[in-house]
Each structure stands twice: as C-alpha cells, then as structure tokens.
N, C-alpha and C positions, 0 to 999 in steps of 0.2 A: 788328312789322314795321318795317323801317327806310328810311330814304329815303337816296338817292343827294344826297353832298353835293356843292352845288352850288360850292367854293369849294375843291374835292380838285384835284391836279394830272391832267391825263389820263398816259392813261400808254401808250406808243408801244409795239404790238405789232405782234415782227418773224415773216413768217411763215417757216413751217419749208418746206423743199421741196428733196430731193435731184436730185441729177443721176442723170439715167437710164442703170439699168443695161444695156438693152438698146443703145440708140447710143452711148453714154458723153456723152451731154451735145450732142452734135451736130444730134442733130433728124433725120436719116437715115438708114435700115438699109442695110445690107450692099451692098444693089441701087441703092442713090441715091434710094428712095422714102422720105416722110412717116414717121417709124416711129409704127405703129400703139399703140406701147406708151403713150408720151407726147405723142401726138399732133405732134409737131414742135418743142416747144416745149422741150426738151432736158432737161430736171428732169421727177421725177415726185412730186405729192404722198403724203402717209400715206394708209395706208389708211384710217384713222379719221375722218380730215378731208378731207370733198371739196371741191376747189375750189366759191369764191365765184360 
C-alpha cells in the first residue's frame, strides 16, 4: 500500500460541463420558464458524473 505524498504538487481539476442542449445555455425554455432540463443553470453535466 502506498501513501499520498505529502510534498507532490496538487494538481487543479477543471470540471467538465456542457451547455445545455435543450435552452442553448440560456437557463429558459421556449415559454420563458426555468428549463427543467438544467434546472436554470444553462450547462448540463455528464451523465456519469453528477453534480457536487
């Protein structure tokens, strides 16, 4: 087993997150509501990876 060195440099992870296909990145559908897709927030994560 190994240990995490404590003298390694950290290392900056950028997260991944598309702009949503359903508003185009706007945050509201068609009608001017919240789009349910992305919740408003204009990008949608992977599926793999759910938000934090």
């Amino acid at each position: 087993m190994t240990t995490p060195d404590e003298n390694a440099p950290a290392v900056e992870i950028t997260p991944k997150r598309w702009q949503c296909c359903h508003c185009g990145g706007g945050g509201l559908d068609s009608y001017g509501e919240t789009c349910r897709h992305c919740e408003g927030l204009g990008f949608c994560w992977p599926l793999s990876v759910p938000p934090a």
